[in-house]
DSSP file (Angstrom, degrees, kcal/mol; ACC not computed):
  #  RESIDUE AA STRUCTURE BP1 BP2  ACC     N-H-->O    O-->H-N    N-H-->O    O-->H-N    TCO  KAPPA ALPHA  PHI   PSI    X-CA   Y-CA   Z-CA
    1    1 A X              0   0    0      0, 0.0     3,-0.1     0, 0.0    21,-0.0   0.000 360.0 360.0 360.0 136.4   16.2   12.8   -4.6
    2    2 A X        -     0   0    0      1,-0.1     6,-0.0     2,-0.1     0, 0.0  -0.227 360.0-143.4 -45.1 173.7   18.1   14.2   -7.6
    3    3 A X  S    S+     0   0    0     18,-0.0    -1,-0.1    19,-0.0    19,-0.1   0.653 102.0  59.5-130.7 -60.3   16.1   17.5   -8.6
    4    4 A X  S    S+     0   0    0      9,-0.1    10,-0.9    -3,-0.1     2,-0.3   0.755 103.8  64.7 -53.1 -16.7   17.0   16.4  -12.7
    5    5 A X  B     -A   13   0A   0      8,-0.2     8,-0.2     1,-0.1     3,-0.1  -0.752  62.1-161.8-124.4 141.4   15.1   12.9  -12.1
    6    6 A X  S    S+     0   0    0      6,-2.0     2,-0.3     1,-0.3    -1,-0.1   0.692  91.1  24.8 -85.0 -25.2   11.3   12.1  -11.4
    7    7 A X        -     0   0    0      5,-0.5    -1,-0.3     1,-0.1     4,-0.3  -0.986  58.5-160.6-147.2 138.8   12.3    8.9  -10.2
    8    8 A X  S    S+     0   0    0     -2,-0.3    -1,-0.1     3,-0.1    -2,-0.0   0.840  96.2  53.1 -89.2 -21.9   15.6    7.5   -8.7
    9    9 A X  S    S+     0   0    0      1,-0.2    -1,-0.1    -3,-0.1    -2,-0.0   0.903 121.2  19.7 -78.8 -45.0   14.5    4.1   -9.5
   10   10 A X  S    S-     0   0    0      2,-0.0    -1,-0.2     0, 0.0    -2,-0.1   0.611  98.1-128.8-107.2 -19.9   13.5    3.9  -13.1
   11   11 A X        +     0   0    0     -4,-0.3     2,-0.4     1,-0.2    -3,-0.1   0.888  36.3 177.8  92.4  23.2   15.7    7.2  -14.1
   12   12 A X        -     0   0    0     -5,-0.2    -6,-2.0     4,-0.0    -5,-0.5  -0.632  22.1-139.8 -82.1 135.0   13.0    8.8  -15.8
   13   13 A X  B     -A    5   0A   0     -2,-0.4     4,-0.5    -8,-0.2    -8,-0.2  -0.496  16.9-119.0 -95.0 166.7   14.4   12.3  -16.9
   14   14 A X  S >  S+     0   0    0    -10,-0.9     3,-2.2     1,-0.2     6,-0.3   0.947 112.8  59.1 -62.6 -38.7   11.8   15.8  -16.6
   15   15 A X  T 3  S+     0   0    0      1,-0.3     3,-0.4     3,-0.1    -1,-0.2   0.881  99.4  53.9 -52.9 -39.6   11.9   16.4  -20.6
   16   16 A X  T 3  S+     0   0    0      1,-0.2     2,-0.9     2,-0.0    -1,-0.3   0.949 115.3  44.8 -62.3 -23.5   10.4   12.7  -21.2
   17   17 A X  S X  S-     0   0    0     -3,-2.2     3,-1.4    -4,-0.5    -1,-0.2  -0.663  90.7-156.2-117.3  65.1    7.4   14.0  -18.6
   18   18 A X  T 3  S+     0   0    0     -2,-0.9    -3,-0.1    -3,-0.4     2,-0.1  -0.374  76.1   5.5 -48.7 140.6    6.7   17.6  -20.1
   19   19 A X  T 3  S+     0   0    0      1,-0.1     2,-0.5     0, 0.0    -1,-0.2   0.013  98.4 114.1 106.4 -22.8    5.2   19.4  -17.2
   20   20 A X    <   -     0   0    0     -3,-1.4    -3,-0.2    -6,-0.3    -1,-0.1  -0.837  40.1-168.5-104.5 113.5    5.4   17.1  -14.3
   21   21 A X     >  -     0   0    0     -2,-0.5     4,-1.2     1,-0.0     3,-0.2  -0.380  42.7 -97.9-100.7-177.5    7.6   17.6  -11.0
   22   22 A X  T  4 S+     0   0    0      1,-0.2     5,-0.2     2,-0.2   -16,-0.0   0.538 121.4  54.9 -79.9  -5.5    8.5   15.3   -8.2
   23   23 A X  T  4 S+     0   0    0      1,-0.1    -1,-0.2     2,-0.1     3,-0.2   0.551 113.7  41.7-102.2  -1.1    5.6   16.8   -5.9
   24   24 A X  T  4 S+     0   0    0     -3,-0.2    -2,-0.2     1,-0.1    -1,-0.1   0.723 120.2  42.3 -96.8 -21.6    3.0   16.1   -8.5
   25   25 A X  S  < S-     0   0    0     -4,-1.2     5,-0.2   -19,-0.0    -1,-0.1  -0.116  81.9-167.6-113.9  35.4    4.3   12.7   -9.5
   26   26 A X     >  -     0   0    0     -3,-0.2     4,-0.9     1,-0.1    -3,-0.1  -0.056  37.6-116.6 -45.7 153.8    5.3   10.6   -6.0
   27   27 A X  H  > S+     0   0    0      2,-0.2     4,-0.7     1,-0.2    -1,-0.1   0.779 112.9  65.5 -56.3 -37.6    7.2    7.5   -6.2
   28   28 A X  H >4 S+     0   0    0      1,-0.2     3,-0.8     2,-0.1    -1,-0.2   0.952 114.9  36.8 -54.2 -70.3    3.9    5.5   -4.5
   29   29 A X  H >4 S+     0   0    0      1,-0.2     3,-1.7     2,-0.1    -2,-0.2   0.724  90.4  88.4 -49.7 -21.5    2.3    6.5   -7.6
   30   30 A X  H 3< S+     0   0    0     -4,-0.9    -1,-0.2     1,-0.4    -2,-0.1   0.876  92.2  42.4 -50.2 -50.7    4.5    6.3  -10.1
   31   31 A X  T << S+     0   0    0     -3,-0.8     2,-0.4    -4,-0.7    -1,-0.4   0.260  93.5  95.7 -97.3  21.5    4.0    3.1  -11.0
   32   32 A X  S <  S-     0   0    0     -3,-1.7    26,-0.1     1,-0.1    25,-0.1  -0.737  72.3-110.7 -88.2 115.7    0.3    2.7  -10.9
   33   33 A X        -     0   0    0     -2,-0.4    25,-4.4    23,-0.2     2,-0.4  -0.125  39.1-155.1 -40.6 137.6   -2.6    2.9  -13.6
   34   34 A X        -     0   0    0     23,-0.2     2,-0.2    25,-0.1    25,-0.2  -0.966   8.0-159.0-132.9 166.7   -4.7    6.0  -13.0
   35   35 A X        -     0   0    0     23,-0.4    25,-2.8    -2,-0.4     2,-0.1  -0.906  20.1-126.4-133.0 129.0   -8.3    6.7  -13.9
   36   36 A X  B  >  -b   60   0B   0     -2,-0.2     4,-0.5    23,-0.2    24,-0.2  -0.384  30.7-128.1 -37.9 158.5  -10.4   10.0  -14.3
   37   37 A X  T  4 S+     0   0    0     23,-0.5     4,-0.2     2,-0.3    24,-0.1   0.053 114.8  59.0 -22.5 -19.3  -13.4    9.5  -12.1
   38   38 A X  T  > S+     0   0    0      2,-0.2     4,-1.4     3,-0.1     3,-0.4   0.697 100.3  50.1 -90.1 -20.6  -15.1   10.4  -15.0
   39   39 A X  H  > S+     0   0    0      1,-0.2     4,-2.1     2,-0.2    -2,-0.3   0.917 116.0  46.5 -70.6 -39.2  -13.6    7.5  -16.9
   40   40 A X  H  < S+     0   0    0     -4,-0.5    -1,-0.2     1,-0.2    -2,-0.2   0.692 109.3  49.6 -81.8   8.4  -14.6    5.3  -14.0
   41   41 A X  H  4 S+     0   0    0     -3,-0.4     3,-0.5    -4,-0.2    -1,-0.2   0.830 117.8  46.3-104.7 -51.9  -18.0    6.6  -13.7
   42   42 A X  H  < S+     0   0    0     -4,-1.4    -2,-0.2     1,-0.2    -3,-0.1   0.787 128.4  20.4 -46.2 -50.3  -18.2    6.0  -17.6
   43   43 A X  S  X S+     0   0    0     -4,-2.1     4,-1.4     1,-0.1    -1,-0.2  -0.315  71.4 148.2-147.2  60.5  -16.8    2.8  -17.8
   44   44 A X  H  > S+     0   0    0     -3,-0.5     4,-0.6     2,-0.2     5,-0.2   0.901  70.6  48.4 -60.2 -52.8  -17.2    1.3  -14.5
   45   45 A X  H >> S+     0   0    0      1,-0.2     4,-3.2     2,-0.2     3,-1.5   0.981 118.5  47.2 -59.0 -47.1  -17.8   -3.0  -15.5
   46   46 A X  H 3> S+     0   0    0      1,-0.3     4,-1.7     2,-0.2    -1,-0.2   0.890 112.6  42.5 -79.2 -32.7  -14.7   -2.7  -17.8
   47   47 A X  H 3< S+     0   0    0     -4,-1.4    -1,-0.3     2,-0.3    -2,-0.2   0.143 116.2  48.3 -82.4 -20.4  -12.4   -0.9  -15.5
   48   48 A X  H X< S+     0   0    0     -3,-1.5     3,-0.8    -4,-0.6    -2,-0.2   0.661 108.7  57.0-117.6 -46.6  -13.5   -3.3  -12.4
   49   49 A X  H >< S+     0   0    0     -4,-3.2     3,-2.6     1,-0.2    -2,-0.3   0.940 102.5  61.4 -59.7 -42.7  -12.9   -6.5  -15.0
   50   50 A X  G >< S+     0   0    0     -4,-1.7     3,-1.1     1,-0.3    -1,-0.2   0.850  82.4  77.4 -50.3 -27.0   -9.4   -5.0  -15.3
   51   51 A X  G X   +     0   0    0     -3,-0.8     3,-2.1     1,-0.2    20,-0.3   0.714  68.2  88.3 -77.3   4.8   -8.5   -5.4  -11.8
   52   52 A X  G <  S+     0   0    0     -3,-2.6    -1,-0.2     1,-0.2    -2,-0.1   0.771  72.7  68.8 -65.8  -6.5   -7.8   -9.2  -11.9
   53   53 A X  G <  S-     0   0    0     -3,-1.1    -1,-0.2     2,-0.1    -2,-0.1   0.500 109.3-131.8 -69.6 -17.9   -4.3   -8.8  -12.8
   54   54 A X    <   +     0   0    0     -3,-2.1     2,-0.4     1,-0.3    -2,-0.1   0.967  67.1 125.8  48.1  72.8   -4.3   -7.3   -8.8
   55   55 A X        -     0   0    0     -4,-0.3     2,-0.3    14,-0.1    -1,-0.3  -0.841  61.2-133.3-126.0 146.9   -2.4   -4.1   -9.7
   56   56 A X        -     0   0    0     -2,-0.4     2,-0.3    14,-0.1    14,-0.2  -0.867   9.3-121.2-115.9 147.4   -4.6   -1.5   -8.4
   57   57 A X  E     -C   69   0C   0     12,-2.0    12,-2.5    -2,-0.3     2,-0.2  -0.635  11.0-136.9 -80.6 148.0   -5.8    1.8  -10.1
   58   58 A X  E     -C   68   0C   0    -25,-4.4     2,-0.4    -2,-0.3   -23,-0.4  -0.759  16.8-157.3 -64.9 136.2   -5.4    5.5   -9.0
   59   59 A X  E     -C   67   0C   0      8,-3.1     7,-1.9    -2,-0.2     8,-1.2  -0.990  13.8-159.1-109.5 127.1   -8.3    7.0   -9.4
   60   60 A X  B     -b   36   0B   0    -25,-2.8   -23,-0.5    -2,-0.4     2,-0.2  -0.346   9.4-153.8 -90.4 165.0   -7.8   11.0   -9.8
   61   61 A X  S    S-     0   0    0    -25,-0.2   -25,-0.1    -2,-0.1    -2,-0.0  -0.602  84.9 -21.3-163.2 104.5   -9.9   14.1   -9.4
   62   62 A X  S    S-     0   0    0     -2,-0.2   -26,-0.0     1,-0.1    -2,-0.0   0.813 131.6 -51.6  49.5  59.9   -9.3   17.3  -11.0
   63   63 A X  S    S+     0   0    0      1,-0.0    -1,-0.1     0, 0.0     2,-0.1   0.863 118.8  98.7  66.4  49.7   -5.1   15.7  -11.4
   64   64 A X  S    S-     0   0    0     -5,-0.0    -1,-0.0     0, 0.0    -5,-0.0  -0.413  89.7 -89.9-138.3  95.4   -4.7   14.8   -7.9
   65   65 A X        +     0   0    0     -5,-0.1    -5,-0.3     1,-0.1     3,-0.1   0.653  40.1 172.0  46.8  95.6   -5.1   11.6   -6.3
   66   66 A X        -     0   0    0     -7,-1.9     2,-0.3     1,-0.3    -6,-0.2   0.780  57.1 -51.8-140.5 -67.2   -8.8   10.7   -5.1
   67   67 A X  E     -C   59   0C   0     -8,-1.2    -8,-3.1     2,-0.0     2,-0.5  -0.981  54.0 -90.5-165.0 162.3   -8.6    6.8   -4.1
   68   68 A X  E     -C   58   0C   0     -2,-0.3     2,-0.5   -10,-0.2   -10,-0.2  -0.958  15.5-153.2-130.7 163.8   -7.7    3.3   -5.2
   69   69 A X  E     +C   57   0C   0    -12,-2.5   -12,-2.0    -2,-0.5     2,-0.4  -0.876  29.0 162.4-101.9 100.4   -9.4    0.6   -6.9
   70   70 A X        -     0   0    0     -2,-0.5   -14,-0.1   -14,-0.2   -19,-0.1  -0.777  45.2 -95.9-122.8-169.2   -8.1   -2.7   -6.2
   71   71 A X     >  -     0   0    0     -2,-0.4     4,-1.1   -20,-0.3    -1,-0.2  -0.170  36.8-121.4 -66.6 152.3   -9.3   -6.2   -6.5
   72   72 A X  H  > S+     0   0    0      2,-0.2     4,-1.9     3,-0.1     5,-0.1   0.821 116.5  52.0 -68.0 -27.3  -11.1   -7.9   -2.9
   73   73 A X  H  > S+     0   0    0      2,-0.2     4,-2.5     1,-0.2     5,-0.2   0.874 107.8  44.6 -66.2 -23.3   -8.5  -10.4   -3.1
   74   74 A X  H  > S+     0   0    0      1,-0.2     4,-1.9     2,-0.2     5,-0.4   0.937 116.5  50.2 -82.6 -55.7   -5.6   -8.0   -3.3
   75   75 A X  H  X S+     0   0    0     -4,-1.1     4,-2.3     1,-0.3     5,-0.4   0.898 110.5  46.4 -70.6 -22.9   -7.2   -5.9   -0.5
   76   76 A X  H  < S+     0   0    0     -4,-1.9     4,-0.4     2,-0.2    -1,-0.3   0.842 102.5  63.9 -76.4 -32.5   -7.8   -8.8    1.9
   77   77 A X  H  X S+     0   0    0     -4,-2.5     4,-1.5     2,-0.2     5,-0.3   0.977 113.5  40.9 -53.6 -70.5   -4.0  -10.0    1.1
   78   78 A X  H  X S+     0   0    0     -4,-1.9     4,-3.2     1,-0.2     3,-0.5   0.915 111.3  48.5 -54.5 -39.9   -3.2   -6.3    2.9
   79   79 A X  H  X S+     0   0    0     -4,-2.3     4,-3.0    -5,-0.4    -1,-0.2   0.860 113.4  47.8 -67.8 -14.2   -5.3   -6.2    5.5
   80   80 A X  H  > S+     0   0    0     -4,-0.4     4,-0.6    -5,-0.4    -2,-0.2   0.793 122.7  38.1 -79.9 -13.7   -4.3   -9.6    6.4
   81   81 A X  H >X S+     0   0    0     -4,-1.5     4,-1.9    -3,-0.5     3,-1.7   0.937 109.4  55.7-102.5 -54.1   -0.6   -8.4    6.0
   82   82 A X  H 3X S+     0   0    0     -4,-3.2     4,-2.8     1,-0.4    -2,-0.2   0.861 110.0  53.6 -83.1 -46.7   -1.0   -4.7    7.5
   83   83 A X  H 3X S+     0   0    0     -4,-3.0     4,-1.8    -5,-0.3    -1,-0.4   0.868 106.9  51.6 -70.0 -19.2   -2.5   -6.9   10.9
   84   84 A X  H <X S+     0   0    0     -3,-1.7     4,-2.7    -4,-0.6    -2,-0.2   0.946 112.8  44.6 -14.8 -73.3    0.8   -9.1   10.8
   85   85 A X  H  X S+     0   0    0     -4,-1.9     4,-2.5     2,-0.2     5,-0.2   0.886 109.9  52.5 -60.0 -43.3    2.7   -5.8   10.9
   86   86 A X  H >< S+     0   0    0     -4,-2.8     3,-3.2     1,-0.3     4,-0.3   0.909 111.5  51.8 -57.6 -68.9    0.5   -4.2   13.6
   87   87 A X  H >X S+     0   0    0     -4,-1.8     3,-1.7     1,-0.3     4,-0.9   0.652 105.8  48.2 -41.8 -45.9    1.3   -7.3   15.6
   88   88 A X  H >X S+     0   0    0     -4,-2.7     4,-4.2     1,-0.3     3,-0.8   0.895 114.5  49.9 -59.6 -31.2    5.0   -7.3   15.4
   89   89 A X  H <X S+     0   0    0     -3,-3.2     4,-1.6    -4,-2.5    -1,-0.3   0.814 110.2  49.6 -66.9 -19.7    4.9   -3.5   16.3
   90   90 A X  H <4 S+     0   0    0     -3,-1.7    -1,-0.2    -4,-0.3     4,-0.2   0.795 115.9  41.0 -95.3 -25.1    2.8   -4.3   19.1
   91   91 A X  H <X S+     0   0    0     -4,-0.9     4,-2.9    -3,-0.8    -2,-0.2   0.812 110.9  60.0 -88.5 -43.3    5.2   -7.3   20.3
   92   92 A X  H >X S+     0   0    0     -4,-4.2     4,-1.6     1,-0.2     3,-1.1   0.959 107.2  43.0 -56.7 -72.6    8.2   -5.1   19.5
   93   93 A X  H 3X S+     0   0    0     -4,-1.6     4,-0.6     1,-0.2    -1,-0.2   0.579 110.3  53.3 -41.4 -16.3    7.0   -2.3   22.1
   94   94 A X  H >>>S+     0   0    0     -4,-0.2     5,-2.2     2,-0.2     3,-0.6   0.866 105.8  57.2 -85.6 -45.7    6.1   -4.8   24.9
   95   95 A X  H X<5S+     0   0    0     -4,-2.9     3,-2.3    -3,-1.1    -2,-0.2   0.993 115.2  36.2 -51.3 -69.0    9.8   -6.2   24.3
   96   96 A X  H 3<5S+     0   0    0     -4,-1.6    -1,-0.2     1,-0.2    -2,-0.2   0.689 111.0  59.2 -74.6   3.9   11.4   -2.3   25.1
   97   97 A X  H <<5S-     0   0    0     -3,-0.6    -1,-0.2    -4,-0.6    -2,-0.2   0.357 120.2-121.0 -77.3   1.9    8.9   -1.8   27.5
   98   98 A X  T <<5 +     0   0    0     -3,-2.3     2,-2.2    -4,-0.5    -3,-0.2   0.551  64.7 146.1  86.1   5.1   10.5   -4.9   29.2
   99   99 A X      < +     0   0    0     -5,-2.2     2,-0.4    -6,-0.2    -1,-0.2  -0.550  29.2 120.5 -58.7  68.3    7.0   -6.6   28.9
  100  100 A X        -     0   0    0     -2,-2.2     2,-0.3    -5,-0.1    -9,-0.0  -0.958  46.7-159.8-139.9 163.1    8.2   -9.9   28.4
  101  101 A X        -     0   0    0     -2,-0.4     2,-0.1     1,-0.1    -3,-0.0  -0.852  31.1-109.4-144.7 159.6    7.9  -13.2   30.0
  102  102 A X     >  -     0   0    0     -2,-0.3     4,-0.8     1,-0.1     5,-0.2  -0.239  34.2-106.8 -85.8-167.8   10.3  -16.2   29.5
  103  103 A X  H  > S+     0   0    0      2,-0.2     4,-1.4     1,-0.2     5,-0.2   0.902 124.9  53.4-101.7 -28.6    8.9  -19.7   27.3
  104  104 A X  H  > S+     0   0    0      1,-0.2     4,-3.0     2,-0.2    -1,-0.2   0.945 114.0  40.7 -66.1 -45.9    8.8  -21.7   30.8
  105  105 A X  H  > S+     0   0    0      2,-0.2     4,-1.1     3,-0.1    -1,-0.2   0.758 120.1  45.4 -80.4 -11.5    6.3  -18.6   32.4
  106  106 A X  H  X S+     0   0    0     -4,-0.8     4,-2.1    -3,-0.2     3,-0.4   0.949 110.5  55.3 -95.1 -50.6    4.2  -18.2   28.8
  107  107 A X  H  X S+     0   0    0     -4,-1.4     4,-1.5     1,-0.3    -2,-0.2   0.886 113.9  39.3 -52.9 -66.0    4.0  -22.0   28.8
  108  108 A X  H >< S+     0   0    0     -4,-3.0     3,-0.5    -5,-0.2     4,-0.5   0.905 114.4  50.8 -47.5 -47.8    2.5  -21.8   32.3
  109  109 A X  H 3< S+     0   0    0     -4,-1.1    -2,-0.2    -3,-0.4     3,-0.2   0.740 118.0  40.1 -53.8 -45.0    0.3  -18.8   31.7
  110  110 A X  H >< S+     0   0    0     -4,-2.1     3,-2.0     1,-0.1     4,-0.5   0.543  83.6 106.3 -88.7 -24.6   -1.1  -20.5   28.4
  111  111 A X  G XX S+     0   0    0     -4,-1.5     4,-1.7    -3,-0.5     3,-1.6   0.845  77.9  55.4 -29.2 -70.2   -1.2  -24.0   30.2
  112  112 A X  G 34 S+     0   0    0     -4,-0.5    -1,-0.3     1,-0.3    -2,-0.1   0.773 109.9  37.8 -52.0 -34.8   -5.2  -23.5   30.3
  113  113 A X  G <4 S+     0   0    0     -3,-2.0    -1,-0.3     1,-0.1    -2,-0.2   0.292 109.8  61.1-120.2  25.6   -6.1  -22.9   26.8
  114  114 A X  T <4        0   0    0     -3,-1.6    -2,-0.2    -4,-0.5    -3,-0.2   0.582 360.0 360.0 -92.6 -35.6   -3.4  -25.6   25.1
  115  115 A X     <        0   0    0     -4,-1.7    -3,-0.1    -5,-0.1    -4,-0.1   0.487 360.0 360.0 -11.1 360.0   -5.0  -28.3   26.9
């Protein structure tokens, strides 16, 4: 990453961001609402009605990262994608461990529960 830029994407220069380097500010975050923990603690209902828009909040503690707040739909949309991913890793490694079968032997193998 340039050392002048906080971000290569959006070009943001240090001077616009008094104070703020590239190890306080990562790129996951960058584009995210944050929250005090004491603002959500404060103002929990309003702060929870914000999340239909399914952008999720940072919520920080003492400046550093604490958790995020997203929507249930928005978090069920990931887990549902993150087990997707698992699977293809899991199918990719059985393929280079040479674990693989042709569609005539899976066809057989599976024969019993396509009935």
């Amino acid at each position: 990453m340039d050392q002048t830029r906080i971000c290569n994407i959006c070009d943001i220069q240090p001077e616009r961001l008094p104070g703020l380097t590239s190890e306080e500010v990562p790129l996951k975050y960058h584009f995210m609402k944050t929250e005090l923990v004491t603002t959500l603690k404060r103002r929990a209902t309003k702060i929870i009605a914000g999340l239909q828009d399914g952008a999720p909040i940072l919520i920080t503690q003492h400046g550093k990262p604490a958790a995020y707040l997203v929507d249930v739909q928005s978090y069920d949309e990931l887990n549902h994608r993150l087990s997707v991913m698992e699977g293809i890793a899991l199918g990719e490694q059985a393929l280079r461990a040479g674990r693989v079968h042709s569609q005539a032997e899976a066809k057989r193998r599976f024969a019993r529960w396509l009935k």
